[in-house]
C-alpha positions in Angstrom: 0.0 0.0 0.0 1.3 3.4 -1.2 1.3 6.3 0.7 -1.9 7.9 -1.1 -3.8 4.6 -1.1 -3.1 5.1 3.0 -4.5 8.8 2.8 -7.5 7.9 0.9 -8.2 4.9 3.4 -7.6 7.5 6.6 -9.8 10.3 4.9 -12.5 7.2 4.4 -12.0 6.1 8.3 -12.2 10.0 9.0 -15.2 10.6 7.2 -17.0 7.5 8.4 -16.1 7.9 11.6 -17.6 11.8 11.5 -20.4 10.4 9.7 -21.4 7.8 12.3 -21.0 10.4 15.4 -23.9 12.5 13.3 -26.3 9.5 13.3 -25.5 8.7 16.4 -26.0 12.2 17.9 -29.1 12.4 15.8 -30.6 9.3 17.3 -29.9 10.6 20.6 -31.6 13.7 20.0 -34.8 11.7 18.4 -34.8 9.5 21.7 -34.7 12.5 23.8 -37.9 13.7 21.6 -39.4 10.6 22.7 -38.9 10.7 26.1 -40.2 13.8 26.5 -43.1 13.5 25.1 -44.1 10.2 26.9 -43.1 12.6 30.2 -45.5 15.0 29.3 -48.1 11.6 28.5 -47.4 10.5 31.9 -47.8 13.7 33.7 -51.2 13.7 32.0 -52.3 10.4 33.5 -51.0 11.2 36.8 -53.4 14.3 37.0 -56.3 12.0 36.4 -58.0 10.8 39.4 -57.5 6.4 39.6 -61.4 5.1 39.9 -62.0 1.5 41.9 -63.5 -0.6 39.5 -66.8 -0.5 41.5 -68.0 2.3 41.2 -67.7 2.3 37.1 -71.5 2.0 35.9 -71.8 -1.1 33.6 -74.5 -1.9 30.9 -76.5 -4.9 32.4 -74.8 -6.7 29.3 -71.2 -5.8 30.4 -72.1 -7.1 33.9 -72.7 -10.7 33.3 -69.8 -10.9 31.0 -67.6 -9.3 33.8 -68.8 -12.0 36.2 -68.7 -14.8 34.1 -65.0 -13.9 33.1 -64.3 -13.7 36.6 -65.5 -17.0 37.7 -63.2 -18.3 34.4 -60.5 -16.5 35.9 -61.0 -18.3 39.1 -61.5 -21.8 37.4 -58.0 -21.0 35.4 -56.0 -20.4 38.7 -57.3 -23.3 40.7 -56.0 -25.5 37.4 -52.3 -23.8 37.5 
């Protein structure tokens, strides 16, 4: 290997490497992005009250397919 076949192999590496720091600082940025917007989603579900499944009105309909999924629930952990 020459000497110019070396510098056009470093100026490759160099631009490859300086390449791969972009991307790489761009990804970080775009994650950043991300997590702040799933901070600003979970300040918004922490502001809303938590309601006990109780006191959620049901349709008649929804009712006996809530009980009857509960008693299957209740048959599937006695068989585990």
């Amino acid at each position: 290997m020459d000497m110019s076949d070396r510098k056009n192999a470093d100026e490759t590496a160099s631009d490859l490497l300086g390449s791969a720091a972009q991307r790489a600082a761009s990804d970080l940025l775009d994650l950043a992005a991300q997590l702040a917007d799933l901070t600003e989603d979970l300040k918004a579900l922490a502001a809303k009250p938590i309601v006990p499944p109780s006191t959620l009105l049901l349709e008649p309909d929804d009712q006996s397919r809530a009980s009857s999924s509960s008693s299957f629930r209740g048959a599937a952990s006695r068989v585990s």
